[in-house]
mmCIF entry with sequence, helices, sheets and N, C-alpha, C, O atoms, coordinates in Angstrom:
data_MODEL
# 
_entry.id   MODEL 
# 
_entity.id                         1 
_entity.type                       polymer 
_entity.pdbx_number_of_molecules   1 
# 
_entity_poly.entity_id                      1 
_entity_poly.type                           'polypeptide(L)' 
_entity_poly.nstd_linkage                   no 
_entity_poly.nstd_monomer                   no 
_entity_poly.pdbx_seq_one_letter_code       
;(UNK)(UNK)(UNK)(UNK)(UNK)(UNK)(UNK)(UNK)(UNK)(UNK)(UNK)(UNK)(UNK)(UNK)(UNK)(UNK)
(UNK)(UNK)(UNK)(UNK)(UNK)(UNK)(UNK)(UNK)(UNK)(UNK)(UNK)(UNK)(UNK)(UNK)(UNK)(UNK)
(UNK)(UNK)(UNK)(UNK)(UNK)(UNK)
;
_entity_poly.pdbx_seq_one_letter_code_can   XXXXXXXXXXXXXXXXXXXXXXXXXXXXXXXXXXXXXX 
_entity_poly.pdbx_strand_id                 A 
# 
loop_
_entity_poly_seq.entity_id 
_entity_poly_seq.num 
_entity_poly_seq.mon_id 
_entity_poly_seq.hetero 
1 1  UNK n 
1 2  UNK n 
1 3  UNK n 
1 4  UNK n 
1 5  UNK n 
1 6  UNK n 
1 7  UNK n 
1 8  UNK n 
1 9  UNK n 
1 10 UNK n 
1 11 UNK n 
1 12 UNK n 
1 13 UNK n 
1 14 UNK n 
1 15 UNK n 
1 16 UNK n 
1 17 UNK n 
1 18 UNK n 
1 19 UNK n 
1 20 UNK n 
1 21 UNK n 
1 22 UNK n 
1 23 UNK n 
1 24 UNK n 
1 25 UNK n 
1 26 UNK n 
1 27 UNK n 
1 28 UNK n 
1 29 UNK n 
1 30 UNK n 
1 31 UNK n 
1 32 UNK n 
1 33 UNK n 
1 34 UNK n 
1 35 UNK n 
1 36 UNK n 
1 37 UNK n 
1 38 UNK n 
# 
_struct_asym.id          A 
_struct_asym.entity_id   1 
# 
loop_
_struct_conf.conf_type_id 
_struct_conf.id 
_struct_conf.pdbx_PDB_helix_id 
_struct_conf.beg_label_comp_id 
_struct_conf.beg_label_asym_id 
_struct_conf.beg_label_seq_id 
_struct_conf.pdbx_beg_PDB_ins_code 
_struct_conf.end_label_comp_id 
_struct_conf.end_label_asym_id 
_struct_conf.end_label_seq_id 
_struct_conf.pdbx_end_PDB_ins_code 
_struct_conf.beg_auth_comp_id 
_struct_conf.beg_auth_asym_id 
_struct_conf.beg_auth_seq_id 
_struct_conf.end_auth_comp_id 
_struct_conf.end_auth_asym_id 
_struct_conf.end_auth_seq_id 
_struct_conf.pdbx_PDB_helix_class 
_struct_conf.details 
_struct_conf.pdbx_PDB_helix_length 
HELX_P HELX_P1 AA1 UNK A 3  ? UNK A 17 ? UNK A 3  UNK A 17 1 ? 15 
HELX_P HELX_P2 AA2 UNK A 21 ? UNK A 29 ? UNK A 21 UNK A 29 1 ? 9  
# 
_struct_conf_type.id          HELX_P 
_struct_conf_type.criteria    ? 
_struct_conf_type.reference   ? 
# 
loop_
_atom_site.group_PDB 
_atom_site.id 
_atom_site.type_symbol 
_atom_site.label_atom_id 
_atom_site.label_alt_id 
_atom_site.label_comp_id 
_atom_site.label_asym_id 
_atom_site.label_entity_id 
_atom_site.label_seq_id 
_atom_site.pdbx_PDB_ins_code 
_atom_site.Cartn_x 
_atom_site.Cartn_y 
_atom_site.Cartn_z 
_atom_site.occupancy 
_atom_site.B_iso_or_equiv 
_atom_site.pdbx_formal_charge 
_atom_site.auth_seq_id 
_atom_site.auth_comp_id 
_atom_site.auth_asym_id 
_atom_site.auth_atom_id 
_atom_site.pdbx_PDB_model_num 
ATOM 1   N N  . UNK A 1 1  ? -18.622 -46.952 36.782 1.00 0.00 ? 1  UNK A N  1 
ATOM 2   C CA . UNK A 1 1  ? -18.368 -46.157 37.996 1.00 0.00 ? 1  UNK A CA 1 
ATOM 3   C C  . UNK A 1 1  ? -18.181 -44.695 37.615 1.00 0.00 ? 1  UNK A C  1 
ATOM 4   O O  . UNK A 1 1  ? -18.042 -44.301 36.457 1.00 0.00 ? 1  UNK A O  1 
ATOM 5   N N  . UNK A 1 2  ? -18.192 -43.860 38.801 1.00 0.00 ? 2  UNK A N  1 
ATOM 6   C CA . UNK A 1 2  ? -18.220 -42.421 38.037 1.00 0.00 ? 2  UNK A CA 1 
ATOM 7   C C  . UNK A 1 2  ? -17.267 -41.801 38.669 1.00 0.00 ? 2  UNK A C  1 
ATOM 8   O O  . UNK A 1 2  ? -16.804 -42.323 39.684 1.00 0.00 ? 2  UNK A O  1 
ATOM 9   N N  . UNK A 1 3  ? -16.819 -40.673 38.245 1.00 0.00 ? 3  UNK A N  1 
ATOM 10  C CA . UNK A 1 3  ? -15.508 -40.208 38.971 1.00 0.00 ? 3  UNK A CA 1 
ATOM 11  C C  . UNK A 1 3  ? -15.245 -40.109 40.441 1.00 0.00 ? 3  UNK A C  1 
ATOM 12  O O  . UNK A 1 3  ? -14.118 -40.284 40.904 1.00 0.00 ? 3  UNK A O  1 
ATOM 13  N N  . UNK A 1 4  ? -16.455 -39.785 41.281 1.00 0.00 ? 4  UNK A N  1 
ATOM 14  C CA . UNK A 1 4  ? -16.294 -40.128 42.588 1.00 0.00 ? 4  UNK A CA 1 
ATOM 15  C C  . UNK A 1 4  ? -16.230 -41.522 43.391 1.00 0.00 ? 4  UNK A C  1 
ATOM 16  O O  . UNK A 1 4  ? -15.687 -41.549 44.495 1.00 0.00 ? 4  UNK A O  1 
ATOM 17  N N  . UNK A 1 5  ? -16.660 -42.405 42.956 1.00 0.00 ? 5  UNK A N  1 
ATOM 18  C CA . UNK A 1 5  ? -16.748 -43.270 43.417 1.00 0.00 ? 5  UNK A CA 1 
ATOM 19  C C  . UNK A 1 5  ? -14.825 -44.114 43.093 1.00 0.00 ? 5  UNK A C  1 
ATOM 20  O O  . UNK A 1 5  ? -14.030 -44.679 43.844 1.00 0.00 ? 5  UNK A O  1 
ATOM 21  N N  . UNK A 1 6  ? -14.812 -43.797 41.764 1.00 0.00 ? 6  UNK A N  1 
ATOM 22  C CA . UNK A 1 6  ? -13.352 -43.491 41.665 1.00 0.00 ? 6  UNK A CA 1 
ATOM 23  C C  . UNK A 1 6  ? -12.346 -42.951 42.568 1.00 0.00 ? 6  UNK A C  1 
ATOM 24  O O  . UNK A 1 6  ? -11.311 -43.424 43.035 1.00 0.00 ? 6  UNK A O  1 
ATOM 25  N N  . UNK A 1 7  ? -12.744 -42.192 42.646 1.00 0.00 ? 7  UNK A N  1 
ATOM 26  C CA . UNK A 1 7  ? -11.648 -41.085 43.945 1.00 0.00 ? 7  UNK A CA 1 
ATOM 27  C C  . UNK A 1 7  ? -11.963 -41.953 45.079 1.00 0.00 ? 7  UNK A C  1 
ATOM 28  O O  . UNK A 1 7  ? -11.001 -42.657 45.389 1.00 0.00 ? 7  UNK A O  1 
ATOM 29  N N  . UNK A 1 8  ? -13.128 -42.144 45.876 1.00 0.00 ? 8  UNK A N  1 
ATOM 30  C CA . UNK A 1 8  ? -13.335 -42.670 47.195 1.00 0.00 ? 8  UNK A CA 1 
ATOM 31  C C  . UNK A 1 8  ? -12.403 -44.285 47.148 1.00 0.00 ? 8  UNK A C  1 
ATOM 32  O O  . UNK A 1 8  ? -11.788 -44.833 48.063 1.00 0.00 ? 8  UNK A O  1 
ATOM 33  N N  . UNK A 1 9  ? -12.596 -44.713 45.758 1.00 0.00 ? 9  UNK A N  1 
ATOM 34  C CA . UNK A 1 9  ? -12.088 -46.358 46.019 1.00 0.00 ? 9  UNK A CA 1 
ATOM 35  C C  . UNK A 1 9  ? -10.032 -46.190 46.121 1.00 0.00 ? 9  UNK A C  1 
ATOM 36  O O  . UNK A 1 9  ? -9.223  -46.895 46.725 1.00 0.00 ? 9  UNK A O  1 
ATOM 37  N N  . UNK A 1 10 ? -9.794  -44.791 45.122 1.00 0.00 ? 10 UNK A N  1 
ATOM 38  C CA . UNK A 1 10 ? -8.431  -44.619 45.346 1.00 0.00 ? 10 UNK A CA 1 
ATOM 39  C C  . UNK A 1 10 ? -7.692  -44.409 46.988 1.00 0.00 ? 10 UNK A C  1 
ATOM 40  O O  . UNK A 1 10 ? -6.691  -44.903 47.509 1.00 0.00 ? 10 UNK A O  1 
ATOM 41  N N  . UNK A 1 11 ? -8.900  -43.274 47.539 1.00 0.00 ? 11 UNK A N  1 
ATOM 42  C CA . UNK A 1 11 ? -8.319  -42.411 48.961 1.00 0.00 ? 11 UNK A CA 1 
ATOM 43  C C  . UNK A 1 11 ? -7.964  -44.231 49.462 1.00 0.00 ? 11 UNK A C  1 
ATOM 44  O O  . UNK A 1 11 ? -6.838  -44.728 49.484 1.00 0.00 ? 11 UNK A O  1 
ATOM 45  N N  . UNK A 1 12 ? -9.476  -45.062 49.879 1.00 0.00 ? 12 UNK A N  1 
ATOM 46  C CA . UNK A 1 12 ? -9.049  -45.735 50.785 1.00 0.00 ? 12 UNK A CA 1 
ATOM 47  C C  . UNK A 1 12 ? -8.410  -46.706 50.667 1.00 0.00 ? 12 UNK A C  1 
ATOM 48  O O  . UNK A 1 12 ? -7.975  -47.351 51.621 1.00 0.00 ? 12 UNK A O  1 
ATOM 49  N N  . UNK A 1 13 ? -8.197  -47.055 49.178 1.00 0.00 ? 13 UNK A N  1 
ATOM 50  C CA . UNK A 1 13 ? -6.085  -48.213 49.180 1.00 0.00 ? 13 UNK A CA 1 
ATOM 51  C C  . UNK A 1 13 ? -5.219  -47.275 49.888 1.00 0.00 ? 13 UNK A C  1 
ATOM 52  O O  . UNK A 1 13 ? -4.325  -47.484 50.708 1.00 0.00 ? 13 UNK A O  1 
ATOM 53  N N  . UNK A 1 14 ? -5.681  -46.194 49.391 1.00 0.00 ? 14 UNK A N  1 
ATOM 54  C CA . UNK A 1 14 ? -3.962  -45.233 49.914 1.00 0.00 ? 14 UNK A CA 1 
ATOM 55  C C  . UNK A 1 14 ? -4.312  -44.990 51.182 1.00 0.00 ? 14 UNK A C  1 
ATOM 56  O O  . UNK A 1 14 ? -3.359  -44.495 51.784 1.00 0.00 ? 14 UNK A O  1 
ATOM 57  N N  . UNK A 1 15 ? -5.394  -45.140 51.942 1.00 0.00 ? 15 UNK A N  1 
ATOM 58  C CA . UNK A 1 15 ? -4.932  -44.759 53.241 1.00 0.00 ? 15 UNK A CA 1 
ATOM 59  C C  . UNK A 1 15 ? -4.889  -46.181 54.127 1.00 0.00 ? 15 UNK A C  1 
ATOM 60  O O  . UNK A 1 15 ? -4.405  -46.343 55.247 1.00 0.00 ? 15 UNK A O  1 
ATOM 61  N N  . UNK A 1 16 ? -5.504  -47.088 53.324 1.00 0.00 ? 16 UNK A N  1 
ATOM 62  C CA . UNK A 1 16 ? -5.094  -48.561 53.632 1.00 0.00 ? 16 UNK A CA 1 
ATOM 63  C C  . UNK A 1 16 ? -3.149  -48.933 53.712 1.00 0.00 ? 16 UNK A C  1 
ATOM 64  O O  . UNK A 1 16 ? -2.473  -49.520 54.556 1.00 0.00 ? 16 UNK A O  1 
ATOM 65  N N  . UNK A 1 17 ? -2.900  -48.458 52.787 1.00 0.00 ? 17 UNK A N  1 
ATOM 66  C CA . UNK A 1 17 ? -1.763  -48.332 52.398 1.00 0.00 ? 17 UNK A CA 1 
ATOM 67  C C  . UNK A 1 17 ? -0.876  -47.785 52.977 1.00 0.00 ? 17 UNK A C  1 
ATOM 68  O O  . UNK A 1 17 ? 0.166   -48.440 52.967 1.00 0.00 ? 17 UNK A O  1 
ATOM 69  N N  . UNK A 1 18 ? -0.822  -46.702 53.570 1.00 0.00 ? 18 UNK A N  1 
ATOM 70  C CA . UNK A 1 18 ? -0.067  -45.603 54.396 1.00 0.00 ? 18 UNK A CA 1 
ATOM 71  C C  . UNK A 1 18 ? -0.174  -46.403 56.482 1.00 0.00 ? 18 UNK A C  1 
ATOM 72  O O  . UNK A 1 18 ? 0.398   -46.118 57.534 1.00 0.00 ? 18 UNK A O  1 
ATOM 73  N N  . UNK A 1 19 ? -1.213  -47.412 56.070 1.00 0.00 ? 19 UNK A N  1 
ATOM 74  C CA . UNK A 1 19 ? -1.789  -47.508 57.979 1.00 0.00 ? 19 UNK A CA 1 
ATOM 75  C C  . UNK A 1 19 ? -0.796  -48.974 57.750 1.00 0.00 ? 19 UNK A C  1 
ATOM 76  O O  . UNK A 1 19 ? -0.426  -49.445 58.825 1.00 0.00 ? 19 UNK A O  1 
ATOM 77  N N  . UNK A 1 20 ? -0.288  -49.805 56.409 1.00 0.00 ? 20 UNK A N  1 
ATOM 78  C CA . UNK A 1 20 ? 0.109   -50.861 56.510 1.00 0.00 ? 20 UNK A CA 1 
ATOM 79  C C  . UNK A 1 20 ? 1.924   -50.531 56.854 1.00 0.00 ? 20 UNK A C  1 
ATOM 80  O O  . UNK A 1 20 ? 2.772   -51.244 57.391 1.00 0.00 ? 20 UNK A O  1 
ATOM 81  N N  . UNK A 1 21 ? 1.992   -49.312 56.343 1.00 0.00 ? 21 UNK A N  1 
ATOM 82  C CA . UNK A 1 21 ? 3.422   -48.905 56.049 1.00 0.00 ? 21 UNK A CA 1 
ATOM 83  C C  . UNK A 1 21 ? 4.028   -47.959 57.336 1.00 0.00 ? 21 UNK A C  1 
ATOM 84  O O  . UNK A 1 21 ? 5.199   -47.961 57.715 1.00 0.00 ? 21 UNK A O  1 
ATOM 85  N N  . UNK A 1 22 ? 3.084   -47.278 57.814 1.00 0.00 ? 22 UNK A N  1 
ATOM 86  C CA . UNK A 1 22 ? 3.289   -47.162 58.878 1.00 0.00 ? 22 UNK A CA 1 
ATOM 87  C C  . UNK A 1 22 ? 3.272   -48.128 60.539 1.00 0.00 ? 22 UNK A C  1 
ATOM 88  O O  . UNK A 1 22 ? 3.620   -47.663 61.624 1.00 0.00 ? 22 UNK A O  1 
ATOM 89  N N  . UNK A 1 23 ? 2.758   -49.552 60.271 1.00 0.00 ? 23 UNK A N  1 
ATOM 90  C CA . UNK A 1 23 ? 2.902   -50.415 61.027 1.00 0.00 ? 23 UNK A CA 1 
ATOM 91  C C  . UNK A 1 23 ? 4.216   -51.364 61.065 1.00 0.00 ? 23 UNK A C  1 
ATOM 92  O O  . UNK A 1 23 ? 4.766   -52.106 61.880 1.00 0.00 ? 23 UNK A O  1 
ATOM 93  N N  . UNK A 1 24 ? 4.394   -50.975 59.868 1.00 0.00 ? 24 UNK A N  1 
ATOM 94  C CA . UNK A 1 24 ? 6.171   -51.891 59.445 1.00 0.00 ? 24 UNK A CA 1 
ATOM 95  C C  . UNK A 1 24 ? 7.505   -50.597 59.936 1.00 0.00 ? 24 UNK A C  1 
ATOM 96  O O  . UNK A 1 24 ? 8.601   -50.708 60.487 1.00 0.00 ? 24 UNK A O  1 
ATOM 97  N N  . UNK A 1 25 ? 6.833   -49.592 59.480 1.00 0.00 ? 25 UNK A N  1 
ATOM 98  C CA . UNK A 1 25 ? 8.473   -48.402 60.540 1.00 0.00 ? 25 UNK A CA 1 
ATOM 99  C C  . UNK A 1 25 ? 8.143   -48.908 61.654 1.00 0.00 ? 25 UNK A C  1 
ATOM 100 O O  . UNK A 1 25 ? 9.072   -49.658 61.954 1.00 0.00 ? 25 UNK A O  1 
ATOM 101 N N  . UNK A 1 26 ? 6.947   -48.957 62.868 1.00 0.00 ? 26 UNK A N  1 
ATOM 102 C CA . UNK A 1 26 ? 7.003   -48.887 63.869 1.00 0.00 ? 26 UNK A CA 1 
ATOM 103 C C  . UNK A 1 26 ? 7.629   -50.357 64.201 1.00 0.00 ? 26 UNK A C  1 
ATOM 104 O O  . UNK A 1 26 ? 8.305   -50.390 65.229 1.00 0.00 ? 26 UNK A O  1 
ATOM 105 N N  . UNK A 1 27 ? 7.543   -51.168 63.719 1.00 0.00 ? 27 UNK A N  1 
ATOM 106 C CA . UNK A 1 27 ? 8.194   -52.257 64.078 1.00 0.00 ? 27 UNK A CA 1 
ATOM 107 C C  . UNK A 1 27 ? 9.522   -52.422 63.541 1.00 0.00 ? 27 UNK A C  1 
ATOM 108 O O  . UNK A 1 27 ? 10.288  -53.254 64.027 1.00 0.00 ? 27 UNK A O  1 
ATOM 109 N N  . UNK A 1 28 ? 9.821   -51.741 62.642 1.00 0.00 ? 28 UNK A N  1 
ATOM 110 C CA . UNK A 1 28 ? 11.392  -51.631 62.327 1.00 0.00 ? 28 UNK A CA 1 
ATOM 111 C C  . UNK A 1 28 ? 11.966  -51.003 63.089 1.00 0.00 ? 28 UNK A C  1 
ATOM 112 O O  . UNK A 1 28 ? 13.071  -51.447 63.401 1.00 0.00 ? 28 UNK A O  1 
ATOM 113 N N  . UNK A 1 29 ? 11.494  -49.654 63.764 1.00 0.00 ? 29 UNK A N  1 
ATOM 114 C CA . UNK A 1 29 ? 12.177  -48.695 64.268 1.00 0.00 ? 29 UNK A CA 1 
ATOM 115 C C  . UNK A 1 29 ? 11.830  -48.681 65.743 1.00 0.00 ? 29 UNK A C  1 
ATOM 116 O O  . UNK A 1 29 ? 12.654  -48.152 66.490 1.00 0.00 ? 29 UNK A O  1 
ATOM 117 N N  . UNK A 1 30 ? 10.700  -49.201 66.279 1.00 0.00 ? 30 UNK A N  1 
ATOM 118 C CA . UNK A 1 30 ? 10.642  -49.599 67.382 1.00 0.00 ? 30 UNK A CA 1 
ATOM 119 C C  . UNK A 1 30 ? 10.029  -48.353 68.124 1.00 0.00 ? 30 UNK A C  1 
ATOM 120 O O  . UNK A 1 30 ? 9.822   -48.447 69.334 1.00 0.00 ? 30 UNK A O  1 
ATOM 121 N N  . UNK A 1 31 ? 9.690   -47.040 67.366 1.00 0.00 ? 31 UNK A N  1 
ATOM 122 C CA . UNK A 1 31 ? 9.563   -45.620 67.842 1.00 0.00 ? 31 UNK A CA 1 
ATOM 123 C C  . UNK A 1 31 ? 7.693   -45.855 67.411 1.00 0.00 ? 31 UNK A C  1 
ATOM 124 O O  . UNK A 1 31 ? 7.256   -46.770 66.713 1.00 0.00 ? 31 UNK A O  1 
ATOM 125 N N  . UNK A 1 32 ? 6.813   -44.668 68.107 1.00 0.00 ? 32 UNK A N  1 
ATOM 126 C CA . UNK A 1 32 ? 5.838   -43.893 67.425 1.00 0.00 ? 32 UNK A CA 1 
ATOM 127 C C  . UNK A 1 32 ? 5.993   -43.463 66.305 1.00 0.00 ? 32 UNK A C  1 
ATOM 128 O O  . UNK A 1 32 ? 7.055   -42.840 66.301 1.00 0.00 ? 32 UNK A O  1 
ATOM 129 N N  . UNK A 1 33 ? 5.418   -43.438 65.114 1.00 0.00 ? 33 UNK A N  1 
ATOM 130 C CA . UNK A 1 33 ? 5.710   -42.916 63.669 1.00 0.00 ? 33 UNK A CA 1 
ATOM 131 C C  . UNK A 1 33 ? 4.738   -42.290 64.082 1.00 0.00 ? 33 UNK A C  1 
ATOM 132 O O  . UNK A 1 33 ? 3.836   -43.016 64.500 1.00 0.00 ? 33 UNK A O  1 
ATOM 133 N N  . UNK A 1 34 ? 4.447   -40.551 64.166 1.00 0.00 ? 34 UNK A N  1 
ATOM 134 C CA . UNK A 1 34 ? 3.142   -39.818 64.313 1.00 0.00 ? 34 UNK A CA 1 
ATOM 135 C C  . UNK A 1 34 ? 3.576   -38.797 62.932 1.00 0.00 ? 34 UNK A C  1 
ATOM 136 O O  . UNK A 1 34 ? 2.702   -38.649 62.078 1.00 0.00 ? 34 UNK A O  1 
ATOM 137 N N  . UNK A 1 35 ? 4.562   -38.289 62.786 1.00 0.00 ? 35 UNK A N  1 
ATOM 138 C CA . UNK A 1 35 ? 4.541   -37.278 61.773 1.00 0.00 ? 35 UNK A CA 1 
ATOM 139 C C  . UNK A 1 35 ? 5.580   -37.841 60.883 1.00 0.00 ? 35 UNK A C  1 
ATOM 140 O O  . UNK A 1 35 ? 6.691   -38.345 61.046 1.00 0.00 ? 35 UNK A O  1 
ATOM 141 N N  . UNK A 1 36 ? 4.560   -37.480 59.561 1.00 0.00 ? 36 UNK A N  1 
ATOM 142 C CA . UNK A 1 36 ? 4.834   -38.191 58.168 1.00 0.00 ? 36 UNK A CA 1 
ATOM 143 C C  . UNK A 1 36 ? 4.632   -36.777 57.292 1.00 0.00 ? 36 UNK A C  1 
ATOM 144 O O  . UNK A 1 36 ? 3.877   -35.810 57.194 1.00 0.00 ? 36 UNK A O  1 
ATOM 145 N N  . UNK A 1 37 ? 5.483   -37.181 56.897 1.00 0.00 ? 37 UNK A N  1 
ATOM 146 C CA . UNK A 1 37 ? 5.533   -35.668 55.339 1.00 0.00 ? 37 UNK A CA 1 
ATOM 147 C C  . UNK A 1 37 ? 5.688   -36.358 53.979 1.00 0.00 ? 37 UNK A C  1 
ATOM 148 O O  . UNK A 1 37 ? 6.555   -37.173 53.665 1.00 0.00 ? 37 UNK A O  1 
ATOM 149 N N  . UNK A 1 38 ? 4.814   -35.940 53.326 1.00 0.00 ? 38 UNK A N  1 
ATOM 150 C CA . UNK A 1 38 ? 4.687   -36.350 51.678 1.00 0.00 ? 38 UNK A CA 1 
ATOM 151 C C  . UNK A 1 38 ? 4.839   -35.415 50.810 1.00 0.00 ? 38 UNK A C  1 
ATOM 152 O O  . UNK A 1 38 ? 4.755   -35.668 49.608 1.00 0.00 ? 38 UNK A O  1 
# 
């Protein structure tokens, strides 16, 4: 694999990742989660 294809397979765990984690606040917290700071 070559470095991009690298990067593209990283972005979309992590934005897989961020859409799973943001579905667990909203159900913990019961609110809209719209703004997230990293």
């Amino acid at each position: 694999m070559n470095s991009d294809n690298i990067k593209n397979e990283i972005e979309k765990e992590i934005s897989s990742f961020i859409s799973k984690k943001m579905v667990e606040l909203r159900k913990k917290t019961g609110k809209e989660v719209s703004d997230v700071e990293f």
